[in-house]
Backbone as JSON, one array per atom type, in Angstrom:
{
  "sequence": "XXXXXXXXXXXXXXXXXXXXXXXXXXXXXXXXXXXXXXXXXXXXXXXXXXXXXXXXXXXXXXXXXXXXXXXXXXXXXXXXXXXXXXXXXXXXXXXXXXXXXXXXXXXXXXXXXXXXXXXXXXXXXXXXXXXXXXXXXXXXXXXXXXXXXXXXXXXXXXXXXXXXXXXXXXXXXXXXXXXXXXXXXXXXXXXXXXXXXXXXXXXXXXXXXXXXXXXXXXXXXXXXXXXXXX",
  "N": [[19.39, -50.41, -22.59], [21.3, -52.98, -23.14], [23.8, -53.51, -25.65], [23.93, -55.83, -26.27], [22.14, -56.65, -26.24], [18.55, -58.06, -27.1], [16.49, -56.6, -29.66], [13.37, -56.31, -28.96], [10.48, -55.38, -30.97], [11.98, -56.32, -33.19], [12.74, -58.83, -32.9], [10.12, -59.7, -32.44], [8.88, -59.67, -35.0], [8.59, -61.79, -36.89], [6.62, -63.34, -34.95], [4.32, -61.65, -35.05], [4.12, -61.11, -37.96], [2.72, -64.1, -38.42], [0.94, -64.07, -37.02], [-0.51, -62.17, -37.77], [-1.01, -62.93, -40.68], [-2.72, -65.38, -39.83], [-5.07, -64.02, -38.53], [-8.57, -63.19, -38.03], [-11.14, -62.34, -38.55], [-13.96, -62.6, -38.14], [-14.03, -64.43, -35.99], [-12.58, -62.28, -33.9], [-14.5, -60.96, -33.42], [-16.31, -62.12, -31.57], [-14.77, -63.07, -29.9], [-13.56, -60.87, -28.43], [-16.33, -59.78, -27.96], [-17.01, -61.95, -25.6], [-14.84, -61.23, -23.97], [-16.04, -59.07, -22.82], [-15.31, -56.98, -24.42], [-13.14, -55.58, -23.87], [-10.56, -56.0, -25.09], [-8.76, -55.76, -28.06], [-8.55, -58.29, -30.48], [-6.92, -60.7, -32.63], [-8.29, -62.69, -33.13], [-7.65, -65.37, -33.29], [-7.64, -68.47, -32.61], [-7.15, -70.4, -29.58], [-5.97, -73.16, -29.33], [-4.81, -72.79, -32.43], [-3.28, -70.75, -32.12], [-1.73, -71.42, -29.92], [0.18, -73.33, -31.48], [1.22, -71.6, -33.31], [2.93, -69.77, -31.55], [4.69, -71.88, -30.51], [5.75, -72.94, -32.55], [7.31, -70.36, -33.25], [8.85, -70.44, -31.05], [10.72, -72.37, -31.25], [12.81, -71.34, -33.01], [13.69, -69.28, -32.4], [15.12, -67.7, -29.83], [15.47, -66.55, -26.52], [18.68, -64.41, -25.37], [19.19, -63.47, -22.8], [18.26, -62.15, -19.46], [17.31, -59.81, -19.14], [16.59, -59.14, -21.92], [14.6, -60.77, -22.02], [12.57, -59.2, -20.33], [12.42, -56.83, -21.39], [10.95, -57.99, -24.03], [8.89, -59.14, -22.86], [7.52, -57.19, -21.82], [7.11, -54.9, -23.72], [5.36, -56.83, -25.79], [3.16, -57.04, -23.56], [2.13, -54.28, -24.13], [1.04, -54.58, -26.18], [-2.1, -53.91, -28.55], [-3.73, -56.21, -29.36], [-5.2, -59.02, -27.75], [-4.12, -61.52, -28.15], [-1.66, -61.0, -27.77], [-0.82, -60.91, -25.0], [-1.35, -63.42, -24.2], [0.93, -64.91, -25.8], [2.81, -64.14, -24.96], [2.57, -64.78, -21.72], [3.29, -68.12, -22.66], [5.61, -67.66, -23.64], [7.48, -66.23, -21.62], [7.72, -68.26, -19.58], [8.54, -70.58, -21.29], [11.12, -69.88, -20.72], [12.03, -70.05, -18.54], [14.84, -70.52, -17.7], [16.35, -68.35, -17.12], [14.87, -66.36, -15.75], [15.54, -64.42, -12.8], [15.98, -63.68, -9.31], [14.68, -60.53, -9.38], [12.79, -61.17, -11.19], [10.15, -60.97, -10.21], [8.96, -58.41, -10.47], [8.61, -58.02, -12.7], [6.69, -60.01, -12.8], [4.58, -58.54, -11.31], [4.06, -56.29, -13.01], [3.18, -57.22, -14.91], [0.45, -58.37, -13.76], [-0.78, -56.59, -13.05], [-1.35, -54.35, -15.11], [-3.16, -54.48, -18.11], [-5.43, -55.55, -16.61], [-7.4, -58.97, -16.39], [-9.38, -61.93, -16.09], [-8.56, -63.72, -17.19], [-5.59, -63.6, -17.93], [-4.39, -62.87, -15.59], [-5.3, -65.36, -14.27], [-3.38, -67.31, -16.17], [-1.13, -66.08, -15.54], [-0.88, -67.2, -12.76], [-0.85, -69.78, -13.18], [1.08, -70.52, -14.87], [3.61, -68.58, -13.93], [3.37, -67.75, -11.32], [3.81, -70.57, -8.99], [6.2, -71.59, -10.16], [7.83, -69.82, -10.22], [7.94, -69.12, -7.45], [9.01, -71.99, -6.42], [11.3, -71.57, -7.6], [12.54, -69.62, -6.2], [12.3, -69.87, -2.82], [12.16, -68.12, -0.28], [11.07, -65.92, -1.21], [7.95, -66.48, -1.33], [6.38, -65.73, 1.1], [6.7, -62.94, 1.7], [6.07, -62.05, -0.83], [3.71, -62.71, -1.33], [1.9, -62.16, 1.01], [2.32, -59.24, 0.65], [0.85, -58.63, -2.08], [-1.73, -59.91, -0.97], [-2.7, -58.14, 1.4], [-2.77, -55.45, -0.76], [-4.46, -53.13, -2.34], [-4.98, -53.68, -4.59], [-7.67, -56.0, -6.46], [-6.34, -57.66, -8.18], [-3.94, -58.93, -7.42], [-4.97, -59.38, -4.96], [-6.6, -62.17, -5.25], [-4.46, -62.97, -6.84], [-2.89, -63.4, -4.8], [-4.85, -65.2, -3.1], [-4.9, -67.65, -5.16], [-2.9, -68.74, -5.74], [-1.56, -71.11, -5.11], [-3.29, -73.09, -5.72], [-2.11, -75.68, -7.12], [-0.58, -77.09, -5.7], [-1.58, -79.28, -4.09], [-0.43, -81.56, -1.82], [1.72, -80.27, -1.07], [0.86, -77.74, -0.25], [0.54, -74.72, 1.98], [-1.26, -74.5, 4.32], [-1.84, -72.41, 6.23], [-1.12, -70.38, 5.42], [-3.24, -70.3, 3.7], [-5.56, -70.23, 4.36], [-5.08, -67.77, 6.33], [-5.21, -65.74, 3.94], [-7.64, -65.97, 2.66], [-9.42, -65.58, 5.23], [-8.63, -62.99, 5.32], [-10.2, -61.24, 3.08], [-12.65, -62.72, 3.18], [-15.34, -61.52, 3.23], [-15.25, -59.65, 1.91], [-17.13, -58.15, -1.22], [-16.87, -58.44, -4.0], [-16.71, -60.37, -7.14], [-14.68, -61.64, -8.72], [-13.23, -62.36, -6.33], [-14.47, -64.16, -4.63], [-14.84, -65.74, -5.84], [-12.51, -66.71, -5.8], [-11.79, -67.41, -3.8], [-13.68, -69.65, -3.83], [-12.52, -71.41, -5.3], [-9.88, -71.68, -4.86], [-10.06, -72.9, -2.5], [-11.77, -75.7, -3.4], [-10.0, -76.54, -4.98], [-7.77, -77.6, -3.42], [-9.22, -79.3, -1.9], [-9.52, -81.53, -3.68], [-7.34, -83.09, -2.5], [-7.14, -82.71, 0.23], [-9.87, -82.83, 1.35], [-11.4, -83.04, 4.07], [-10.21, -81.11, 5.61], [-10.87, -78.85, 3.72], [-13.35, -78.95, 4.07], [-13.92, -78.62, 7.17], [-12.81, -76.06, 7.59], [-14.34, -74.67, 5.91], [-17.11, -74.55, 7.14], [-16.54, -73.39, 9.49], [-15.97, -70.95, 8.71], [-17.24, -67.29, 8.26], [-18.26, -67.62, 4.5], [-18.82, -66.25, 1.95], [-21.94, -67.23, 0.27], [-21.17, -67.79, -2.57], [-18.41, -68.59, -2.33], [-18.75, -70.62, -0.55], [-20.29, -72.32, -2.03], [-18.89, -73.41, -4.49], [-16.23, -74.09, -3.2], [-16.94, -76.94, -1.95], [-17.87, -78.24, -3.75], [-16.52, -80.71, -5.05], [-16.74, -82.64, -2.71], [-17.59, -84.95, -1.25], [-18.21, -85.95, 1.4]],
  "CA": [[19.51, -51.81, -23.01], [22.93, -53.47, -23.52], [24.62, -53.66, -26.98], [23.96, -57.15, -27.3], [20.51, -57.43, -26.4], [18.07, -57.89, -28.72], [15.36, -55.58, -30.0], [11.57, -56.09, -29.21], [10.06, -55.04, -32.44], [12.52, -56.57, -34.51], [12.42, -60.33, -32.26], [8.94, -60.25, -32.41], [8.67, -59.47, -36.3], [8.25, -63.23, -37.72], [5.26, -63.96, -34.93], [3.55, -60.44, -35.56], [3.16, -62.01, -39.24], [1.92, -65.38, -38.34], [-0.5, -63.4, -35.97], [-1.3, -60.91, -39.22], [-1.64, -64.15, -41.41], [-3.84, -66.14, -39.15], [-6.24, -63.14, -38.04], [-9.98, -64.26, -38.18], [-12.15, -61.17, -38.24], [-15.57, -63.19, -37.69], [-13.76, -64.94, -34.51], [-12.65, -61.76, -33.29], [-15.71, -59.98, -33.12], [-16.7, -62.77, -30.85], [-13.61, -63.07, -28.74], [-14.01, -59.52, -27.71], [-17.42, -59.77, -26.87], [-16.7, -62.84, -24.47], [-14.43, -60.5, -23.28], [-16.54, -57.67, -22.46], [-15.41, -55.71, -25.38], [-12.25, -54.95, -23.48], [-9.52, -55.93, -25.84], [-8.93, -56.23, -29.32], [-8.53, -59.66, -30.24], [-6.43, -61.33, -34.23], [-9.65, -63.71, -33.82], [-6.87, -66.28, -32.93], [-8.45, -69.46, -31.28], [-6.0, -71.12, -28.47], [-4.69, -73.99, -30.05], [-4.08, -72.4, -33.46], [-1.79, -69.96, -31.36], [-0.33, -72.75, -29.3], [1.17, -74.08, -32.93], [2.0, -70.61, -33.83], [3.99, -69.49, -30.69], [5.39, -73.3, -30.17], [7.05, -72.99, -33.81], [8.39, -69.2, -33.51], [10.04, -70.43, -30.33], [11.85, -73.3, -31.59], [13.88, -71.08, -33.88], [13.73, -67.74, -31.31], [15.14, -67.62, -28.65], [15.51, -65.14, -25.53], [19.55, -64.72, -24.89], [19.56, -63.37, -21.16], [17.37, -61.79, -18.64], [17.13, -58.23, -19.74], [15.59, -58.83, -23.34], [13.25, -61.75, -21.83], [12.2, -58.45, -19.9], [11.83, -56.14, -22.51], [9.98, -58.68, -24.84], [7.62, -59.16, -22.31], [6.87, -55.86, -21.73], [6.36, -54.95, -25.4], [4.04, -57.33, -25.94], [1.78, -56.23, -23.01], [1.77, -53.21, -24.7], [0.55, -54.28, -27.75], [-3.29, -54.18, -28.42], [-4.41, -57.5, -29.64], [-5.07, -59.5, -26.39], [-3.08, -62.87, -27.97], [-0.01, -60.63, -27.24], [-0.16, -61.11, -23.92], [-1.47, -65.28, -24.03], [1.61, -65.41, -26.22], [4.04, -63.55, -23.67], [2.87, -65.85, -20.84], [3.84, -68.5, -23.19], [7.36, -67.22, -23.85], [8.24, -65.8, -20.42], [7.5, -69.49, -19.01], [9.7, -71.21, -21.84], [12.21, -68.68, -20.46], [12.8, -70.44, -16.87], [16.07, -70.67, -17.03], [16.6, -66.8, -17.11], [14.55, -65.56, -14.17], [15.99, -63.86, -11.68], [15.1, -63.14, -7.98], [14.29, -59.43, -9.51], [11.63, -61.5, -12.12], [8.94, -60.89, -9.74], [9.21, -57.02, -10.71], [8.04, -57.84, -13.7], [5.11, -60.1, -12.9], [3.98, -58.2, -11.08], [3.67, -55.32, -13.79], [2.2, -57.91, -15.97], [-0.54, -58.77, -12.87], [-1.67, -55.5, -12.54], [-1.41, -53.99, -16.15], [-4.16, -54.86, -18.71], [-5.64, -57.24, -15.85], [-8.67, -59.81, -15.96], [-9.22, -63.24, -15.26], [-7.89, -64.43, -18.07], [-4.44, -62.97, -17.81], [-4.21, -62.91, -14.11], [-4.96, -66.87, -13.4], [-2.93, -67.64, -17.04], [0.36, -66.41, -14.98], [-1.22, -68.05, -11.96], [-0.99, -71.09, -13.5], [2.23, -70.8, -15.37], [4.4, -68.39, -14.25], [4.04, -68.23, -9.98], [3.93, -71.81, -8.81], [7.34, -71.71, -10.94], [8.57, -68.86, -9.61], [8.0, -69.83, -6.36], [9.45, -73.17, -6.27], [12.61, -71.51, -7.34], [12.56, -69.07, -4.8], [10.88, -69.65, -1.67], [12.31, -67.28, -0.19], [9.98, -65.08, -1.66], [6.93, -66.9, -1.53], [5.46, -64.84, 1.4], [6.97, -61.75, 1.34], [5.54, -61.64, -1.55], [2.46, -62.87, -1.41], [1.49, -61.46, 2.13], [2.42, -57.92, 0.37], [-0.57, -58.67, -2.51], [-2.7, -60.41, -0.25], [-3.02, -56.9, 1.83], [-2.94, -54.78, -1.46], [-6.0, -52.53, -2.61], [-5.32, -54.29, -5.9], [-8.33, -56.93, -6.63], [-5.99, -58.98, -8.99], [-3.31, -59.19, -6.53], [-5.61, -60.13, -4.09], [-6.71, -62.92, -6.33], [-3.35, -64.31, -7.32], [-2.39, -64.23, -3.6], [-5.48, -66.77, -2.86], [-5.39, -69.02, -5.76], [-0.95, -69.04, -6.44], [-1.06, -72.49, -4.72], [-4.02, -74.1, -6.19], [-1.61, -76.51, -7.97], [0.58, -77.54, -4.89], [-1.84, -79.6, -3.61], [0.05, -81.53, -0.32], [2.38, -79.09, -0.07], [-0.03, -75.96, 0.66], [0.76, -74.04, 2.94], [-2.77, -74.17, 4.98], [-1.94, -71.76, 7.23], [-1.52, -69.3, 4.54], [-4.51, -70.13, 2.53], [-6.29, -69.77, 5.8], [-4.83, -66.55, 6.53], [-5.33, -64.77, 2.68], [-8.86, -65.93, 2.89], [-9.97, -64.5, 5.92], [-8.53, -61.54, 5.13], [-11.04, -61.52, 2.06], [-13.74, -63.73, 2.96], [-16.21, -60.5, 3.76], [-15.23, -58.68, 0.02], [-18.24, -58.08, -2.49], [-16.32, -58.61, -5.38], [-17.36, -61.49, -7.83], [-13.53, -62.56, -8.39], [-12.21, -62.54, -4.9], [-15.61, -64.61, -3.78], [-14.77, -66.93, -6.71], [-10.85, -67.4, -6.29], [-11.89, -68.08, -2.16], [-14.26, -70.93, -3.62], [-12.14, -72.02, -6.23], [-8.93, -72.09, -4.34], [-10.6, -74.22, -1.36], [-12.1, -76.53, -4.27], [-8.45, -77.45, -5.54], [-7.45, -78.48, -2.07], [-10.25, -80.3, -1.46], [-9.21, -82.82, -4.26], [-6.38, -83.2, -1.69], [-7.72, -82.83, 2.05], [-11.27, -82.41, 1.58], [-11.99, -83.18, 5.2], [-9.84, -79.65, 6.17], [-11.69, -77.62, 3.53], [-14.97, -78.71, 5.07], [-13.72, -78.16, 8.45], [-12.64, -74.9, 7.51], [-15.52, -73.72, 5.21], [-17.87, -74.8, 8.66], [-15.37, -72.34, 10.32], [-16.37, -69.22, 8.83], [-18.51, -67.03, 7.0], [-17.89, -67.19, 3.88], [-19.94, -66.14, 1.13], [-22.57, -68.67, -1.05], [-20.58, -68.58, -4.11], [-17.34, -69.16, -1.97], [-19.17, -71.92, 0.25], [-21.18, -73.19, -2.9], [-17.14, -73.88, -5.16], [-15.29, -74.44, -2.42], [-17.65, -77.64, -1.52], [-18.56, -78.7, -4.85], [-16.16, -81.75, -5.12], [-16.58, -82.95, -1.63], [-18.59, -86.1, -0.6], [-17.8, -87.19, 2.59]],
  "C": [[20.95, -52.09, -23.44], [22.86, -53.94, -24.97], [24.04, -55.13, -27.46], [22.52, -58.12, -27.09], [19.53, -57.3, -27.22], [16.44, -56.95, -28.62], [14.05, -56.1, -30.15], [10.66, -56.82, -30.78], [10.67, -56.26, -33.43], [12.57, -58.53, -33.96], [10.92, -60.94, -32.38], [8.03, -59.92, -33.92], [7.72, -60.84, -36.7], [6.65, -63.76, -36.59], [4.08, -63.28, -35.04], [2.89, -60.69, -37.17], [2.71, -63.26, -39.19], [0.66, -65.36, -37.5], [-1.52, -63.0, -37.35], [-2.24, -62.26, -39.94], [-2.87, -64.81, -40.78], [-4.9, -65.8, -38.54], [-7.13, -63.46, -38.51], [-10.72, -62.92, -37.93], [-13.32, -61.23, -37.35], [-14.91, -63.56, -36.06], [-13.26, -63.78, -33.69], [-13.61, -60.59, -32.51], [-16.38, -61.19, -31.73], [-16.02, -63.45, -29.57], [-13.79, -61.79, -28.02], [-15.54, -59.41, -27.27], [-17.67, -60.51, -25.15], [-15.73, -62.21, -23.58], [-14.44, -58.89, -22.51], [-16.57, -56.61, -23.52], [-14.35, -54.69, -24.65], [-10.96, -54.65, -23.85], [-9.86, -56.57, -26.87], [-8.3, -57.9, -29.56], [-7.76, -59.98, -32.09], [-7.81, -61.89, -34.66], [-8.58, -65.33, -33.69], [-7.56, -67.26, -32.02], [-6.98, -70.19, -30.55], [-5.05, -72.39, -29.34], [-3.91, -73.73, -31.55], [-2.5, -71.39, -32.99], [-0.77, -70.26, -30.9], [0.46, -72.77, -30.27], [1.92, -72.92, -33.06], [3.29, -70.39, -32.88], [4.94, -70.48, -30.74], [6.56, -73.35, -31.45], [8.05, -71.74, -34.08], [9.33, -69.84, -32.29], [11.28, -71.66, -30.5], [13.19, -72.73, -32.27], [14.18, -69.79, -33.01], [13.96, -67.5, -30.82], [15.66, -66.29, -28.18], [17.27, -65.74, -25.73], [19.77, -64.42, -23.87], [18.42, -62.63, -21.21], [16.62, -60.56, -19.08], [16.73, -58.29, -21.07], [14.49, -59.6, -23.28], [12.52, -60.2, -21.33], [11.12, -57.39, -20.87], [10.56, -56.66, -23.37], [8.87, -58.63, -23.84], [6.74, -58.18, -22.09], [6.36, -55.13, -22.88], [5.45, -56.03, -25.92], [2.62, -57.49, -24.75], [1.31, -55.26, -22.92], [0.89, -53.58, -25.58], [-1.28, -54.98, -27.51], [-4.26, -55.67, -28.23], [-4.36, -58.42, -28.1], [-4.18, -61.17, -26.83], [-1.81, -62.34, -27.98], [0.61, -60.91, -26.26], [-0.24, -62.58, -23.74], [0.12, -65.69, -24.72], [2.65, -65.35, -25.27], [4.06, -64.08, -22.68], [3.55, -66.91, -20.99], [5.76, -68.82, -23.13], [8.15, -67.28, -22.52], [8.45, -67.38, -19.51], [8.47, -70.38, -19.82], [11.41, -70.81, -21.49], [12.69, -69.21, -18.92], [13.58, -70.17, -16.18], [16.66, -69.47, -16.58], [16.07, -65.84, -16.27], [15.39, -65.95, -13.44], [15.12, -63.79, -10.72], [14.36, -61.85, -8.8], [13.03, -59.72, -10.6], [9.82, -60.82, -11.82], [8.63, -59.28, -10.0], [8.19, -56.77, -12.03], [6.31, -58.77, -14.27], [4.58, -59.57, -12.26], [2.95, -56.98, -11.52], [2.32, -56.25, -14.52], [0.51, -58.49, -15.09], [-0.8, -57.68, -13.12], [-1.58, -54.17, -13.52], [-2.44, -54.81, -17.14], [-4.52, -55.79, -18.33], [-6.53, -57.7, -16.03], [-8.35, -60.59, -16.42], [-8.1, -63.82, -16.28], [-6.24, -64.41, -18.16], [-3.59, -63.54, -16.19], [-3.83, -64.35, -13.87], [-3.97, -67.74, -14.66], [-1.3, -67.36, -16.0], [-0.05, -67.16, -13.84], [-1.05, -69.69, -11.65], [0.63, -71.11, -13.99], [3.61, -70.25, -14.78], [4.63, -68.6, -12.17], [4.36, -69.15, -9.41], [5.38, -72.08, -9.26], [8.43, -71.01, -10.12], [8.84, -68.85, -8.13], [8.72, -70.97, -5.52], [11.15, -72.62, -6.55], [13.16, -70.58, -6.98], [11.88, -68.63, -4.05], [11.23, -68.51, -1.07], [11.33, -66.3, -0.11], [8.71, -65.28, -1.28], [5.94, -65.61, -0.55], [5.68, -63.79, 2.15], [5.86, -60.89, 0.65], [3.98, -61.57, -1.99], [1.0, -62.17, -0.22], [1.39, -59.39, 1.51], [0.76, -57.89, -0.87], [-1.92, -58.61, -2.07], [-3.2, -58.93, 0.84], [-3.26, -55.44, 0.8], [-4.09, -54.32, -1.45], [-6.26, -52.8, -3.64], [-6.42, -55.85, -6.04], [-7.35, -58.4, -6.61], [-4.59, -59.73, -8.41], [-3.3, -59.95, -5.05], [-5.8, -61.81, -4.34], [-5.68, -63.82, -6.44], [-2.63, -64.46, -6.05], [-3.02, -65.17, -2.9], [-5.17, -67.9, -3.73], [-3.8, -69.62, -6.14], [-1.05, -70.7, -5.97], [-2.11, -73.49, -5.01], [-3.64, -75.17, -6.97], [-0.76, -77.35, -7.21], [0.09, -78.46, -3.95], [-1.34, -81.03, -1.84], [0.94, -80.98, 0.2], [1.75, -77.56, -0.15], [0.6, -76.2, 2.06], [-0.31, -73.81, 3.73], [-3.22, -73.1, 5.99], [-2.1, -70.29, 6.51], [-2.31, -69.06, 3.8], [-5.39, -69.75, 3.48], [-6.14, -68.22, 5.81], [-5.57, -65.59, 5.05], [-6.87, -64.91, 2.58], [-9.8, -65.48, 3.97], [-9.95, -63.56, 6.15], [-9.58, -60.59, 3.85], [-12.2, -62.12, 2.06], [-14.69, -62.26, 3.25], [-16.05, -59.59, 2.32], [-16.36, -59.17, -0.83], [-17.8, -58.31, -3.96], [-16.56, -60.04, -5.73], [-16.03, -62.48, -7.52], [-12.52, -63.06, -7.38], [-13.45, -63.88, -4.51], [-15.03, -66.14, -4.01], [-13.46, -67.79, -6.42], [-10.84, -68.21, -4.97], [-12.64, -69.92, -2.57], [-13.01, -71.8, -4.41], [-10.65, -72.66, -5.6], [-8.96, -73.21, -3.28], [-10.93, -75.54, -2.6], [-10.96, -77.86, -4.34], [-7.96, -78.48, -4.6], [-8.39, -79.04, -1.6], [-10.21, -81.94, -1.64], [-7.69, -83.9, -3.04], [-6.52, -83.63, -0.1], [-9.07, -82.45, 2.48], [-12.05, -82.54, 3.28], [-11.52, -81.43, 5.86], [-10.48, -78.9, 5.47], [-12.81, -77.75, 3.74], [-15.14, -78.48, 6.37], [-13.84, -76.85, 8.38], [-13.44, -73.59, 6.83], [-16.6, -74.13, 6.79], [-17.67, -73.75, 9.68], [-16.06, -71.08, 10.16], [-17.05, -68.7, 7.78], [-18.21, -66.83, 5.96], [-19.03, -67.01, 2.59], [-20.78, -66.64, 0.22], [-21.91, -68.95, -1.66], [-19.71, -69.1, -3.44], [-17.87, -70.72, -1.49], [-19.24, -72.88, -1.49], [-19.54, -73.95, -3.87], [-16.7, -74.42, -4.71], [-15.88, -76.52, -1.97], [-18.39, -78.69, -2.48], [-18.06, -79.81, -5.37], [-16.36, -83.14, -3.81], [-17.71, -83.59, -1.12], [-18.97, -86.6, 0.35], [-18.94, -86.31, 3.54]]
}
């Protein structure tokens, strides 16, 4: 780490006590269940966190690329699962400071302590972003997931453009889904319906063309079809 970047631990002091402070015992026994009982949880509900994070970063900031890095990575170490809701957070207030080499590091954060929650949280915030400011990348990168043996990779290479609705790429949502439409898995079935869904609000006549097209599996059909009147 360079001399003048800043330390983890010692950056993420002041929201580690507004975490401590605001821990909820009763709500975390019930956050972790909703979550399988897979991570520990403060007991932090979403918008109390919002406030929290929203006020450490006013006074906090990242100064370059290489300690946004770090930070991020130390807090998807750390147990409590609003470490990482906060670190999406952050890394996203952080825009201006990704690099081409960013994707390095979501992709750790995709496929390190992964489920849904995590996964479609950068989905939503951090590719669509990342994307837009370099295409370039887009399907490189996404074609390399989209063939992975990783689920959640799979996953965030169907649903990355559920937000881009007339500029999808249809040829590529096409493509990542029939490479997938035949998988037994709950969240690939789901991200096929869910991703058609989005674009539906958009060109619902192509995702009923295209669900007509091929086999895809109830839940996918049943999502994918579930806005769509015509």
């Amino acid at each position: 780490m360079k001399s003048d970047s800043i330390e983890p631990s010692v950056y993420l002091n002041p929201l580690q006590l507004a975490f401590k402070k605001a821990a909820n015992k009763q709500n975390a026994i019930g956050m972790k269940a909703y979550m399988l009982n897979q991570f520990e949880f403060y007991g932090i509900k979403t918008p109390e966190r919002d406030a929290i994070v929203i006020s450490f970063l006013k006074t906090n900031r990242i100064p370059d690329e290489e300690s946004l890095s770090s930070v991020i990575k130390w807090m998807w170490e750390q147990n409590e699962r609003e470490w990482q809701y906060a670190a999406i957070d952050i890394f996203k207030s952080h825009q201006l400071l990704w690099k081409l080499k960013s994707i390095q590091l979501i992709q750790y954060c995709l496929t390190h302590k992964s489920w849904w929650d995590t996964v479609d949280g950068i989905g939503s915030d951090w590719l669509p972003k990342y994307f837009l400011i370099f295409p370039e990348k887009q399907i490189p990168i996404t074609q390399k997931w989209n063939r992975s043996t990783n689920m959640w990779l799979q996953r965030s290479s169907i649903l990355f453009q559920r937000s881009y609705k007339k500029k999808t790429n249809t040829q590529l949502l096409a493509e990542y889904i029939q490479q997938h439409q035949s998988s037994k898995a709950f969240f690939i079935q789901k991200a096929i319906g869910w991703a058609l869904r989005e674009y539906s609000k958009t060109h619902p006549e192509w995702v009923k063309s295209f669900v007509e097209s091929q086999n895809l599996a109830p839940l996918s059909k049943r999502e994918a079809l579930k806005k769509i009147t015509i």
